[in-house]
C-alpha positions in Angstrom: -10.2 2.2 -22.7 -8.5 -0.2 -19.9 -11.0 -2.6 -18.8 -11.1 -4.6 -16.0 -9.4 -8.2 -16.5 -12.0 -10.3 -17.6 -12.1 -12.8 -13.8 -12.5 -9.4 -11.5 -15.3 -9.3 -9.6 -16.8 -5.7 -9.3 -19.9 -5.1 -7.6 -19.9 -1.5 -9.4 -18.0 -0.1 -12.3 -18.1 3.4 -13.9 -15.6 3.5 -17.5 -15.8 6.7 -19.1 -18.5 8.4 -17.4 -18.7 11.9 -18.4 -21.8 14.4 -17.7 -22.6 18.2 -18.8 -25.6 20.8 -18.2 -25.8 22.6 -20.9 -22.2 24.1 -21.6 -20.8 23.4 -17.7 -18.7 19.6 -18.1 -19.4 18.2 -14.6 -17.5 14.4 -15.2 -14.8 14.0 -17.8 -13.9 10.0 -18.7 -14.4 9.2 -15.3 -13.7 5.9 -14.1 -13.9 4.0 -10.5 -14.7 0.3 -9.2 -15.4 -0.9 -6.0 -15.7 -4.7 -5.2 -18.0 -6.4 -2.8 -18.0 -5.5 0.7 -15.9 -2.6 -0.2 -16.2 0.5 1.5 -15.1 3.0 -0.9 -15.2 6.9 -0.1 -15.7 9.9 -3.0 -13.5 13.0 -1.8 -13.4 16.4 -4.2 -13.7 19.9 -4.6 -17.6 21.3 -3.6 -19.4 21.0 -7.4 -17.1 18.5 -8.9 -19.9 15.5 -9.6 -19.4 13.4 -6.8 -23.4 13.8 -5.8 -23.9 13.9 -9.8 -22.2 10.7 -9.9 -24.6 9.4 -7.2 -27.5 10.4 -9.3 -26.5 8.7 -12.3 -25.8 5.6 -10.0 -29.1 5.7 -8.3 -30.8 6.1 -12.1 -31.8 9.5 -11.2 -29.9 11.1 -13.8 -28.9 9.9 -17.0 -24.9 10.3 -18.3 -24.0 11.5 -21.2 -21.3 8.7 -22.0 -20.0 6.1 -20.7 -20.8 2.6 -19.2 -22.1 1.9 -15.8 -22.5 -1.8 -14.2 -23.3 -3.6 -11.5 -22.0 -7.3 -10.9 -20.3 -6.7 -14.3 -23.5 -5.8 -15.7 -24.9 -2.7 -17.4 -26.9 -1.2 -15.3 -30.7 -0.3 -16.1 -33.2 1.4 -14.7 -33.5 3.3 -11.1 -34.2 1.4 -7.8 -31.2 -1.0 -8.1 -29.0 0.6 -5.5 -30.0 2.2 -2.3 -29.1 5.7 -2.3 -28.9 8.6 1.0 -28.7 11.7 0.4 -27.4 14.5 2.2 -30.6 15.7 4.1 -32.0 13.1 6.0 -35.3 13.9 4.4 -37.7 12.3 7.0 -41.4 13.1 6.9 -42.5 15.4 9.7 -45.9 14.0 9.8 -44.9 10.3 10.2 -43.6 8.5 12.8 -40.1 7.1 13.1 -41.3 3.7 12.1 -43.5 4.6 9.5 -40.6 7.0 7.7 -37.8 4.0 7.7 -40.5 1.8 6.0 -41.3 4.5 3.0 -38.9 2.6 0.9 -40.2 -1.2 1.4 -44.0 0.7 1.0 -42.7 2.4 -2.5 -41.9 -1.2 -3.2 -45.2 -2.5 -3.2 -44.8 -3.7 0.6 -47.5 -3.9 2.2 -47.2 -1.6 5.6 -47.9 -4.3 8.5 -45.4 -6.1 6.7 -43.3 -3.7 6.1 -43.5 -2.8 9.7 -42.6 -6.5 11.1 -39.2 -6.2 8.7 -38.5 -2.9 10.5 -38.9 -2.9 13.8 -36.1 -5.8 14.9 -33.8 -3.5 13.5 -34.5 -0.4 15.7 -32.1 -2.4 18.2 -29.2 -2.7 16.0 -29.3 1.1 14.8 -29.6 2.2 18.0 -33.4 3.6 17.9 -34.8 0.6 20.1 -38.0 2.9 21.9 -38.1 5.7 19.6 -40.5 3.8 17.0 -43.9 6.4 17.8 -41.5 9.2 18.0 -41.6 12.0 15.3 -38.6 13.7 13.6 -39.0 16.7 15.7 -38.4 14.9 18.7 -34.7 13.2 17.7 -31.5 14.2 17.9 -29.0 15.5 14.7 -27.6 11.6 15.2 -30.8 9.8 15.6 -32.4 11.2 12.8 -29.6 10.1 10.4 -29.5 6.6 12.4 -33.1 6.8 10.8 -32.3 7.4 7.7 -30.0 4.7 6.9 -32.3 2.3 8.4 -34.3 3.0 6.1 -31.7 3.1 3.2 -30.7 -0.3 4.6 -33.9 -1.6 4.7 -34.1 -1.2 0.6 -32.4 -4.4 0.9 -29.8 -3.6 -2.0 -26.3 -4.9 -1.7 -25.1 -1.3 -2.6 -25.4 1.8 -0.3 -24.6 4.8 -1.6 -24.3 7.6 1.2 -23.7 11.2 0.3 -22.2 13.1 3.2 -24.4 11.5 5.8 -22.5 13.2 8.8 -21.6 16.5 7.1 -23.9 18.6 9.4 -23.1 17.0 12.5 -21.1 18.6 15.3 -17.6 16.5 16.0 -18.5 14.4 18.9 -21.7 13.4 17.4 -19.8 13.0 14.2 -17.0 10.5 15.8 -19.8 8.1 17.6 -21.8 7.5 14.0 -18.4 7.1 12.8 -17.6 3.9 14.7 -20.8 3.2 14.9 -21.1 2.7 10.6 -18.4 0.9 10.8 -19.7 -1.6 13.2 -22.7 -1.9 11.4 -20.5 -2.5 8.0 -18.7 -5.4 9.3 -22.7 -7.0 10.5 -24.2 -6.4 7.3 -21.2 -7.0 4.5 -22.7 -4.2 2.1 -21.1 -2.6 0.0 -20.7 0.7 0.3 -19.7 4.1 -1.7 -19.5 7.2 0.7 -19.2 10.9 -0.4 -17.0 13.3 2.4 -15.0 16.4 2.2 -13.4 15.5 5.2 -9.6 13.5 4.8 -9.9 12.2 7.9 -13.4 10.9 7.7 -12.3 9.1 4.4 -9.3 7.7 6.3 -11.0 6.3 9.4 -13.6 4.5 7.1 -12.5 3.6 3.5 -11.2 0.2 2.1 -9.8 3.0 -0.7 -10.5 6.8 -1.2 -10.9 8.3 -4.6 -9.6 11.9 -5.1 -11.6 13.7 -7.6 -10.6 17.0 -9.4 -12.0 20.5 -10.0 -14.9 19.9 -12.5 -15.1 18.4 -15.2 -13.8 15.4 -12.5 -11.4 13.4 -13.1 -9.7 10.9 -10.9 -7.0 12.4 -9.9 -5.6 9.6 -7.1 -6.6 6.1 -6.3 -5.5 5.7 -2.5 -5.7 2.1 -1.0 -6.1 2.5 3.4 -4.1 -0.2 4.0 -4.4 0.9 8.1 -5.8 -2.1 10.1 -8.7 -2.6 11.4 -10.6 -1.4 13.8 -9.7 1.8 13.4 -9.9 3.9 16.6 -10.3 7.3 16.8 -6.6 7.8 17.9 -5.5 6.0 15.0 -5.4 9.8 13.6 -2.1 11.0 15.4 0.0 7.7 13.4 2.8 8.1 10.9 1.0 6.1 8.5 -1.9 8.1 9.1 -0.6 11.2 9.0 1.0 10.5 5.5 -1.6 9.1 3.9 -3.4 12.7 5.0 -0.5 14.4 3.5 -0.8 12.5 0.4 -4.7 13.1 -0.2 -4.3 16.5 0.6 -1.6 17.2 -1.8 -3.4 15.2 -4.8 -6.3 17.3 -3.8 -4.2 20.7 -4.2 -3.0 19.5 -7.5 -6.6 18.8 -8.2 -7.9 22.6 -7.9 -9.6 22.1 -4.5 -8.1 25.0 -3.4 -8.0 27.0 -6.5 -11.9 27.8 -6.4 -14.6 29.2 -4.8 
């Protein structure tokens, strides 16, 4: 096994993670980093591991071998990462508020304190008025503004978000897009983001990942040199358009397109 030289700073490292259910090998000798402040975006065939990879991250799941860290660290326990899945999973019966605050309250937080941490951040994630409102009453883009408030509000350094615009229609898609990475350059987190979509990866990522056909297997390590900010149009450049072309064909060569 190549490790890491012995100065480099990781914030997260996975050597030789592999996983199975039963007989069905989901994650083969996988390995990835990402440094701090990285954003760093998962892209793979539907059932290859990536949420798998999540769970073990998020201590959820347990692999079978391997050796996961954080800050060069092995990694122990649940609850050292904050994790958002794909759902938004807000509570129906509670409030706006009183859902982003779940995770400070599982924390021990106490909930007027855990209240007077939330509510100056309603601003900044674009909720400011919609504190008493309920799920129900929020749009497809404001619920999942909710949601990573209250991943955010975990107050871990990493954020891992699994395919937190996947359901979203385009347009809404494109304003959350710019909008995360606004937010990303405020808070300095670092970041590990699951998407099938090339482009997504592209407009966002410090470096994309390309995973295989289960069992995964890295298959390409892309650096996005592209600067930044990154408009929308950025989409229709030659550099852009290659690096597309490049994902795409290590994704091919991956058995994305070879299964159901």
């Amino acid at each position: 096994m190549e490790l890491e030289p012995a100065e480099t700073k990781n914030k997260v490292a996975l050597h030789n993670l592999s996983k199975s259910y039963g007989t069905l090998a989901v994650l083969q000798n996988l390995h990835l980093t990402v440094g701090p402040g990285e954003f760093v975006t998962l892209v793979g065939p539907s059932g290859c591991g990536k949420s798998t990879i999540f769970n073990i991250l998020a201590g959820l799941e347990q692999a079978d071998t391997g050796e996961i860290c954080l800050d060069n660290r092995p990694l122990e326990g649940s609850g050292q990462v904050a994790f958002m899945p794909q759902r938004d999973a807000l509570l129906p019966w509670r409030n706006i508020l009183d859902n982003v605050i779940i995770g400070l309250e599982l924390r021990g937080v106490a909930k007027k304190e855990a209240r007077q941490k939330a509510l100056p951040e309603f601003q900044t994630f674009g909720l400011k008025g919609f504190e008493k409102h309920y799920p129900s009453q929020l749009s497809g883009g404001m619920r999942q503004r909710a949601a990573l408030l209250r991943t955010v509000l975990m107050e871990r350094e990493v954020l891992l978000l699994d395919e937190p615009f996947g359901a979203l229609d385009a347009l809404t898609r494109a304003v959350l897009q710019a909008w995360l990475l606004r937010l990303q350059s405020q808070l300095k987190r670092t970041i590990l983001f699951i998407t099938h979509d090339i482009e997504e990866a592209l407009l966002l990522s410090d470096r994309i990942y390309i995973l295989s056909h289960r069992p995964a297997t890295v298959q390409l390590v892309q650096e996005v040199a592209l600067p930044r900010p990154r408009p929308p149009e950025i989409s229709t450049s030659p550099e852009f358009v290659k690096l597309k072309a490049t994902l795409l064909t290590a994704l091919k060569l991956g058995g994305a397109y070879e299964q159901n």
